[in-house]
MITORMAR-122404 format. One record per residue (C-alpha): residue in one letter; y, z, x. Coordinates in steps of 0.2 Angstrom, whole numbers, plus 5000, padded with zeros to 4 digits. Example, Ala and Ser with C-alpha at 12.3 -4.5 7.8 and 13.67 -1.06 7.14 Angstrom:
residues 2
A497850395062;S499550365068;
This chain:
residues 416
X446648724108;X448248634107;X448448664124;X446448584130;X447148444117;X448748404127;X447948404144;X446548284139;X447748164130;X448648174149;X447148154158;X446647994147;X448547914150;X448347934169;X446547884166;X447147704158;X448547694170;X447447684184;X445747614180;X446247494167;X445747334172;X446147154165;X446547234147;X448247294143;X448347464138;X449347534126;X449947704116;X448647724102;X450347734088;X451047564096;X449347474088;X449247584073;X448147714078;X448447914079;X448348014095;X447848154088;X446348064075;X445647984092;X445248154096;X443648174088;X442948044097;X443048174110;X442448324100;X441048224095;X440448174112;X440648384117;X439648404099;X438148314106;X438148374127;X438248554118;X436748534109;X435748434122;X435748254115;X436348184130;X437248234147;X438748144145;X439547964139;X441047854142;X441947764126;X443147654125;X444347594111;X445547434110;X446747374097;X447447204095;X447047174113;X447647334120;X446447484125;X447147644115;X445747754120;X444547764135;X443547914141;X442347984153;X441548154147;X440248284152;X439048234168;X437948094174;X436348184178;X435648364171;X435248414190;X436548364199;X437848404187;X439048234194;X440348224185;X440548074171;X441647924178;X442447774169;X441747674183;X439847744180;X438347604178;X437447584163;X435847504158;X436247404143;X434647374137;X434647264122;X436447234123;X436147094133;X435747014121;X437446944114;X437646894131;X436546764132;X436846704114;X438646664122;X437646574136;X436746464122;X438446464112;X439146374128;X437546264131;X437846204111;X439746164114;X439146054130;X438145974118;X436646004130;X435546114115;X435846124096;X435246254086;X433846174075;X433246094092;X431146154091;X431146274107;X429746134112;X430946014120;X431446134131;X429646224135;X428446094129;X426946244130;X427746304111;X427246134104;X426046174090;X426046364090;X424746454078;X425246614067;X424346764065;X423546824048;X422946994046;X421046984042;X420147154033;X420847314036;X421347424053;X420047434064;X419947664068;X421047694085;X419847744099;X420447914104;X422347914113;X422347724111;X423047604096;X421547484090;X421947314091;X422347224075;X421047114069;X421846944064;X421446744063;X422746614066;X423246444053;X424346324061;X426346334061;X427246254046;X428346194059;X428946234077;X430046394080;X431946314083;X433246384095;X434046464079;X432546564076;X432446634091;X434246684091;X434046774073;X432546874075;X431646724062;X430246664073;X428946794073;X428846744094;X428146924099;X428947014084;X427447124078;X425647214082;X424447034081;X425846934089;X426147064105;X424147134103;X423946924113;X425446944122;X425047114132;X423447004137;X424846864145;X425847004152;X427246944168;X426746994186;X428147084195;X428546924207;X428746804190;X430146714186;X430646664169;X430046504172;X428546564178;X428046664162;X429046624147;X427746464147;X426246554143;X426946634125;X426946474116;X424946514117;X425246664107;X425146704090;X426746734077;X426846874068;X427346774051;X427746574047;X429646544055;X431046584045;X430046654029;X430646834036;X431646944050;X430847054061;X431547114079;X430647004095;X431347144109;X431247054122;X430046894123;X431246814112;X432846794119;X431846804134;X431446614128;X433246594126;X433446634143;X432446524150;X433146364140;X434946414146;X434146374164;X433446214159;X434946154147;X436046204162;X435146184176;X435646334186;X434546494186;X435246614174;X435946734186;X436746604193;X437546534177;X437846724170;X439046774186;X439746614187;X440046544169;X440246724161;X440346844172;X441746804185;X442946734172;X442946894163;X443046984178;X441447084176;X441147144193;X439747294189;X438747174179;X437147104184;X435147134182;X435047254194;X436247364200;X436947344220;X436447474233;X438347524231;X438047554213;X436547664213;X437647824216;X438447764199;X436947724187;X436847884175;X435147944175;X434247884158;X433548024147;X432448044133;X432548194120;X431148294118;X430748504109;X430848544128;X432548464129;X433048314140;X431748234151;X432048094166;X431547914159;X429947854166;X430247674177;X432047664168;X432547504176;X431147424170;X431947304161;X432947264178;X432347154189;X433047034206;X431846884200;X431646914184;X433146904172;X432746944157;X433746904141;X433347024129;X433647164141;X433847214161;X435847194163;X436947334169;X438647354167;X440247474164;X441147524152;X442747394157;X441547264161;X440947254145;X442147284135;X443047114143;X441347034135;X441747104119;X443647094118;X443446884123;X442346854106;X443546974097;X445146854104;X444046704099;X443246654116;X444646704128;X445246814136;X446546794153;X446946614151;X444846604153;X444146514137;X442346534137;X442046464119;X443146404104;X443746514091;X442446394079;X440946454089;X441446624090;X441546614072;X439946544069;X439046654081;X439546814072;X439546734055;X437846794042;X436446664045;X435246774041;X435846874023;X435347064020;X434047004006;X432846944017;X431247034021;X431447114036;X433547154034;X434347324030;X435547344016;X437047284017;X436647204035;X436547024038;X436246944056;X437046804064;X436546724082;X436046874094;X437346984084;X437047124069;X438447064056;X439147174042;X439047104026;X439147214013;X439947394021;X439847494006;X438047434000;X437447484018;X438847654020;X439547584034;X441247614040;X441647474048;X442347324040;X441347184032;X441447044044;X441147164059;X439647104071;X438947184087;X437447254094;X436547404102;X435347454115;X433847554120;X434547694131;X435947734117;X437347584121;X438347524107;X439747404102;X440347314090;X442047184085;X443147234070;X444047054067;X444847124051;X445647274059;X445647194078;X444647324084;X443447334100;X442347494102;X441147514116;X439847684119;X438947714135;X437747844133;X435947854142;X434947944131;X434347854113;X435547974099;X435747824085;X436447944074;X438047934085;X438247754081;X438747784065;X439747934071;X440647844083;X441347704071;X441747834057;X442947914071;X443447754078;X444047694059;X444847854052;X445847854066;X446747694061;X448347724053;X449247574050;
């Protein structure tokens, strides 16, 4: 065992000397983290390839700037049995997300957008929007199909405003009546953002803006999207490579992987009693003219760990600000507090970003203070400012319960 042990710590040292790109690396004991404790970020990848959870995951650790721990373990497709790479492509689902509330972070600084701005001035079509209200009781599902739920509309209190949309407060898309009205508005393959987001402002919201949180998966920062194009003027995958993107030197990152990337994209599984099956359509988030905020980019493991490591160094990272340490603060500071309907314990929300406010209320290992986000497919991240810590885990198949796992191994292995 000691033996397996050494010869993976070697392997991860050549692995870093190699690979690493723009962030240093360094020995886990020279930023207060133990070798040997790292380890069970390891055994607890192997615990869940041996019992079928997922084929294999790349995870990365940094400390005070300096990557202490990356890995690539187990395979990247059941079949094929390819070995896991620290260059492989992952769809990042829903961690997207933070990306583009940097974007609307950069468009505030310019002073082009503020954040009680109604989403109106930007798309004039959610002027006025209605809100749903559940009339008499669920109408019997049809066999093999959900009913529709039955619901009239009273007018807004008031427009939904950039910061609901980037705190989940809107009710844009968030529930059954609200996204029963959207599926009838659903985007055609060809759409672009500006082709689409229009028609939700004539759909219903799910609650009266700001009276409560509940998650808008997509639509939502989908919106945001599109008013980072009109605040800026450049499309948004224009503005993400050139504004984000290249300065962090983010290479593998984009809504849709390159021809030269496809070898690389792990296959995307779902767990099932008969074990892992193939996702259905798993770049359907994706698209080439459709760039969608709340969802569809792809990256690696380095890529976006440069994303997260420039909010964790307060907007910078290379000698390429992207934002000031202020805004970074404010972005990952509680707007939205656990006690609001909708909010888990001990979570509060800040713009695009889960923020930890209270870690023993919610058993959390992490640090009050901490903020971050997950996806769909299994992805994870999140910034410890208190303990300087950047943690990132690719995986392809939806295991939450090693989210949790992976920050209690990430935190016991700090030592000093």
């Amino acid at each position: 065992m000691r033996r397996i042990g050494l010869l993976s710590l070697l392997s991860l040292v050549a692995t870093l000397s190699v690979t690493a790109a723009s962030l240093p690396t360094s020995r886990p004991e020279d930023v207060g983290l133990s070798s040997e404790r790292l380890q069970r970020i390891h055994a607890l990848v192997q615990r869940h390839i041996d019992s079928g959870d997922i084929t294999g995951a790349v995870m990365l650790v940094a400390r005070k700037g300096q990557v202490a721990f990356v890995e690539a373990q187990g395979t990247m497709d059941v079949d094929t049995r390819k070995p896991m790479t620290r260059d492989a492509v992952f769809r990042m689902a829903s961690m997207t997300k933070p990306v583009i509330g940097v974007a609307v972070m950069m468009m505030l600084e310019e002073g082009k957008l503020q954040l009680a701005d109604p989403v109106s001035k930007y798309i004039p079509e959610f002027k006025g929007m209605n809100v749903a209200v559940p009339q008499g009781p669920a109408p019997a599902a049809a066999a093999g199909a959900a009913a529709p739920p039955k619901f009239y509309t009273v007018p807004a209190a008031r427009d939904i405003t950039i910061k609901d949309l980037l705190t989940h407060t809107s009710g844009l898309s968030s529930g059954p009546m609200g996204q029963s009205e959207v599926r009838k508005n659903r985007r055609k393959p060809t759409e672009t953002l500006a082709d689409y987001i229009p028609r939700l402002g004539s759909t219903p919201l799910e609650f009266q803006p700001g009276s409560r949180w509940m998650y808008s998966a997509s639509d939502g920062i989908d919106v945001l999207a599109r008013v980072v194009e009109v605040a800026s003027g450049m499309p948004l995958d224009r503005f993400l490579k050139q504004r984000i993107f290249d300065p962090l030197d983010m290479p593998n990152t984009s809504h849709y992987p390159t021809d030269a990337q496809m070898p690389r994209l792990v296959t995307a599984y779902r767990k099932t009693d008969k074990g892992l099956v193939k996702t259905e359509n798993s770049l359907s988030m994706s698209s080439k003219v459709y760039f969608a905020g709340g969802g569809g980019l792809v990256s690696t493991i380095d890529d976006y760990s440069h994303f997260a490591q420039m909010l964790a160094n307060g907007g910078e990272l290379n000698g390429k600000r992207l934002l000031s340490p202020r805004t970074v603060k404010l972005m990952s500071s509680v707007h939205i507090p656990s006690s609001l309907p909708g909010r888990t314990a001990g979570e509060g929300f800040g713009l695009t970003v889960r923020v930890i406010q209270d870690a023993v209320a919610g058993n959390h290992r992490v640090s009050d203070g901490s903020f971050g986000w997950s996806g769909a497919y299994g992805t994870h991240f999140w910034i410890d400012p208190q303990e300087e810590v950047v943690a990132v885990m690719m995986i392809q198949t939806p295991i939450r319960e090693m989210r949790a796992e992976f920050e209690n191994a990430v935190m016991q292995a700090i030592v000093k």
